[in-house]
Backbone bond lengths (Angstrom), bond angles and torsions (degrees), N, CA, C in turn:
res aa  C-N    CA-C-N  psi(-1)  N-CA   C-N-CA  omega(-1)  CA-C   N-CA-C  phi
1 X - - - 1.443 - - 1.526 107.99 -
2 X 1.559 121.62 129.68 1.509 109.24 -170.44 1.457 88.00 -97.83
3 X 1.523 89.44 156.07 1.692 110.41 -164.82 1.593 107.66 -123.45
4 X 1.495 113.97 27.75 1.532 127.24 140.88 1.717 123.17 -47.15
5 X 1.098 99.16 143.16 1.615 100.61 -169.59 2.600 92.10 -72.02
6 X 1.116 92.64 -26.62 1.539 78.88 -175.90 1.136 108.22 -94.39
7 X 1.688 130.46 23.48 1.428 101.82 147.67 1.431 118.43 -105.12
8 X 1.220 117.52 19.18 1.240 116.35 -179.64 1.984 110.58 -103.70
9 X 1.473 120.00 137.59 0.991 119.86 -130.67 2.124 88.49 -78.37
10 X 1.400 100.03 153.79 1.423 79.40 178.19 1.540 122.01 -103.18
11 X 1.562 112.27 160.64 1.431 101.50 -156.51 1.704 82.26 -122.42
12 X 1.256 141.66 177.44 1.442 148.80 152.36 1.796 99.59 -80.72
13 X 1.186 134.18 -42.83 1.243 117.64 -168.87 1.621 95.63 -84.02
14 X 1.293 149.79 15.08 1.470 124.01 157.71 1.096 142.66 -79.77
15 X 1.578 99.28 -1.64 1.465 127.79 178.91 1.666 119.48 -108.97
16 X 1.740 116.24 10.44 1.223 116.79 -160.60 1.756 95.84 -106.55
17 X 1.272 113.21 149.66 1.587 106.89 -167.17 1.817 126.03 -54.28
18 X 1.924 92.83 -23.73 1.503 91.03 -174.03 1.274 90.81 -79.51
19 X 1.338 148.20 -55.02 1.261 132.06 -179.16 1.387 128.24 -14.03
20 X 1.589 98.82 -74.54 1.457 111.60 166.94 1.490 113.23 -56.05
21 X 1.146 143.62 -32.93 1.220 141.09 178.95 1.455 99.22 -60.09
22 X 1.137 121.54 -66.06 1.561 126.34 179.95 1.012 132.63 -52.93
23 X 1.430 130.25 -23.68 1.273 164.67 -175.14 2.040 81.08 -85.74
24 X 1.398 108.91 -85.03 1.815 88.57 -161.28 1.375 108.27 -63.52
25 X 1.467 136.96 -11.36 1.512 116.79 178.44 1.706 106.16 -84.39
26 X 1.623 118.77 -19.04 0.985 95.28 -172.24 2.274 87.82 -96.31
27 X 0.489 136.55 61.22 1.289 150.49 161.39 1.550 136.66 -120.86
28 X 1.314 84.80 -47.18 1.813 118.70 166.19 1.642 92.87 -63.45
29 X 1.419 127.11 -47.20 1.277 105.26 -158.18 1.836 102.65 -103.56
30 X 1.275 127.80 35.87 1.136 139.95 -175.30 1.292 110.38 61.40
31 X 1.352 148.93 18.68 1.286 131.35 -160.06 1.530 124.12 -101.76
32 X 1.199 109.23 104.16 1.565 132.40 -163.87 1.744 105.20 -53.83
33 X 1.452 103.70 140.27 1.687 117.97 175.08 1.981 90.60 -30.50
34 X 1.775 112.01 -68.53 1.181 101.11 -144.88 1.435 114.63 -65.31
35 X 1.453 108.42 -21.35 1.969 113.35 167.72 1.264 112.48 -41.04
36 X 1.450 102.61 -21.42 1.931 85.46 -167.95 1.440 94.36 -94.99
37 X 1.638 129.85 -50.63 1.091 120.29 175.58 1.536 122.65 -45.20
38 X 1.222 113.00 -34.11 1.470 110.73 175.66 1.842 105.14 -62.29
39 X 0.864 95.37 -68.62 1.917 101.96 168.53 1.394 113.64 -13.08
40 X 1.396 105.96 -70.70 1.432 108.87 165.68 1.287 144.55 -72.74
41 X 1.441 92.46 13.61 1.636 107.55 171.89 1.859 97.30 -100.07
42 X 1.209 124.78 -38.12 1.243 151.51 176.50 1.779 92.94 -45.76
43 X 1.137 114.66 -59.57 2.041 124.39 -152.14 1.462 72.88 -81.05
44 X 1.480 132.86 -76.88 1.493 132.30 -175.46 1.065 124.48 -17.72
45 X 1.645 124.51 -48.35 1.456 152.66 176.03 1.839 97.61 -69.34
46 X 1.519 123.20 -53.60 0.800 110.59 -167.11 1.966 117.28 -79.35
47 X 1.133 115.86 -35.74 1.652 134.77 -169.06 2.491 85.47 -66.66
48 X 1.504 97.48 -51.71 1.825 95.68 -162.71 2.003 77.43 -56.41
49 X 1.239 123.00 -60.70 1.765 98.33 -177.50 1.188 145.84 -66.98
50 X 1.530 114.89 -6.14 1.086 128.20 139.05 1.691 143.92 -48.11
51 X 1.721 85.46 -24.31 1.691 102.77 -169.58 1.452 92.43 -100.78
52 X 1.189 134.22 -32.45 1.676 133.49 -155.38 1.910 85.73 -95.65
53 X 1.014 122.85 -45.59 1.629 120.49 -162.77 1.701 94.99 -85.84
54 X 1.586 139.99 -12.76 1.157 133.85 135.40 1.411 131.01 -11.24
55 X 1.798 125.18 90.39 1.424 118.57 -179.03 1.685 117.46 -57.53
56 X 0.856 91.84 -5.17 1.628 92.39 177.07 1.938 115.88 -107.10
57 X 1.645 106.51 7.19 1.434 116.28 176.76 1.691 85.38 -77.35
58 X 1.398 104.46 148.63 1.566 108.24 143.52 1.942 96.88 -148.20
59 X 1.356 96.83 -175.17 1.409 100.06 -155.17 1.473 100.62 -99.86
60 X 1.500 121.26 163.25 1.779 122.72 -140.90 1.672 84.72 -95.00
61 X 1.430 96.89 162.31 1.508 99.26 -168.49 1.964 91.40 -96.30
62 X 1.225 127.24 149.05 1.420 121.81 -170.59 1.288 97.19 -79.10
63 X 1.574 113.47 152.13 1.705 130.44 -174.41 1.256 100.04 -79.76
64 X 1.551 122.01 -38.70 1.617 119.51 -166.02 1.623 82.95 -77.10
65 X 1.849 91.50 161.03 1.370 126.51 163.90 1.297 114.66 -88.96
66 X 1.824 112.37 125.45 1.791 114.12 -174.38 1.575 120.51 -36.05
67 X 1.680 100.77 -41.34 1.490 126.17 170.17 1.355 118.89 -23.97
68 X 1.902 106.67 -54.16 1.356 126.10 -153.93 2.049 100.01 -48.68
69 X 1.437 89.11 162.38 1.577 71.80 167.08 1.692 110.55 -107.48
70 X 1.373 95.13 17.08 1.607 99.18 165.77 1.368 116.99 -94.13
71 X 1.025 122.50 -21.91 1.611 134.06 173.14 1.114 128.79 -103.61
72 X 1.470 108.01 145.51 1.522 119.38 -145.82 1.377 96.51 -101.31
């Protein structure tokens, strides 16, 4: 993977100060690319149980027809 600043895709917020601010504290404090992705597997995990434990979730009505002879 080349590790030139132009192959990486460009965004307008990578150049804005909180970025960079965030970028050296979370650097300063060792925290690896995949920590954050894990993180956001973490909020992902947490928001899908938020939505299912929702009193106002109920469960999807099925698209097939009982009829079908694919459906049970």
């Amino acid at each position: 993977m080349p590790s030139t600043q132009s192959a990486r895709r460009p965004l307008k917020t990578r150049n804005t100060a909180w970025a960079r601010g965030l970028a050296r504290w979370l650097v300063a404090r060792r925290v690896a690319p995949n920590h954050i992705s894990l993180l956001s597997l973490v909020f992902a995990a947490l928001g899908t149980a938020a939505m299912l434990l929702s009193p106002t979730a109920r469960p999807q009505a099925s698209a097939m027809p009982a009829d079908s002879p694919l459906g049970a």
